[in-house]
N, C-alpha and C positions, 0 to 999 in steps of 0.2 A: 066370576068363575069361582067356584068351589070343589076342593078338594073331595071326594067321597071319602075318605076315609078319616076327616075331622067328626070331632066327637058329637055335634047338631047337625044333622041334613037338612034341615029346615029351608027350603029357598028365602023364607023370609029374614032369616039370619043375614049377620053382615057377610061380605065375600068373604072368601079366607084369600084369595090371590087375585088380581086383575090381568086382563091380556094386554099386550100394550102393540102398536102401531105405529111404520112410519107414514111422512105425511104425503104418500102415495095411497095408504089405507091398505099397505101390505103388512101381515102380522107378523111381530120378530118375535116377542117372549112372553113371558109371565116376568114379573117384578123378582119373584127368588128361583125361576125356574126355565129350561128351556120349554118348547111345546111341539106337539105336531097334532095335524089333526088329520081326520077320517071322514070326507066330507059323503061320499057315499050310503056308506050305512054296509056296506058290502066285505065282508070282513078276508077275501079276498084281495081287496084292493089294500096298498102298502099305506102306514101313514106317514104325510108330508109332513115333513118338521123346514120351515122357512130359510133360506139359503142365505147364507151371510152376507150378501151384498145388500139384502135388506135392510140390513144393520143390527145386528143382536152381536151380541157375547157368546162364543163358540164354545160350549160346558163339556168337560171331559164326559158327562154321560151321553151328552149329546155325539160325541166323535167315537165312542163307543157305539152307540144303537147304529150311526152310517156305515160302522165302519164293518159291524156284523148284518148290516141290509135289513131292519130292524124297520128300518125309514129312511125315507130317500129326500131329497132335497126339492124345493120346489118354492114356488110363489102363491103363496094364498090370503086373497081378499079376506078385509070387513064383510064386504057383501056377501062372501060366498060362504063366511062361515054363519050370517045370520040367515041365510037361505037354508041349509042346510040344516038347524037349528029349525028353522018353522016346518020343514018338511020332518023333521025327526030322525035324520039321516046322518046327523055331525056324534062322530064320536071325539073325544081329544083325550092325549095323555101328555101328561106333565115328565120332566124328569131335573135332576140334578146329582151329582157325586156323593151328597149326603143323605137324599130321604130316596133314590134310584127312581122308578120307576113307577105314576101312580095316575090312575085315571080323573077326570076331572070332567066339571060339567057348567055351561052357562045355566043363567039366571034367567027366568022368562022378562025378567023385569029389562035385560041387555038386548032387547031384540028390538026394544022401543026406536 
């Protein structure tokens, strides 16, 4: 996963962040960041940022975006976010207290 707004776009570039997974293969976060994603493509639809029973760290931006309905809570698969990913339909946004709020994207190379 890569940040958009680091200085190289380049997918061939290293990542700038990874997503990480329990070993259910339910996603909880990024390594410096909360997440959620948009597996739709439907910008209507709200995005899921992973529910803490998951297992993730509960980031004050993270309690900020649920608590303004920003994103709702929810359970989402490996599978479903590389499904969505091949269909072209996954959006994701990253957030944390220090850098707020920033879009993000997998690597065609993570669908492998």
């Amino acid at each position: 996963m890569r940040a958009l707004d680091e200085p190289s776009p380049s997918a061939s570039d290293p990542p700038f962040d990874v997503l990480l997974f329990n070993p259910s293969s339910q996603m909880t976060e990024a390594t410096i960041s909360n997440v959620a994603f948009r597996l739709s493509g439907d910008a209507r639809d709200p995005f899921v940022t992973p529910r803490s029973e998951c297992g993730l760290l509960e980031g004050v931006m993270r309690a900020e975006l649920l608590e303004r309905r920003e994103v709702v809570e929810g359970v989402v698969t490996v599978e479903q976010v590389k499904e969505a990913a091949r269909r072209g339909t996954l959006e994701i946004i990253c957030f944390n207290g220090v850098r707020g709020v920033f879009p993000a994207y997998i690597s065609p190379d993570d669908l492998e």
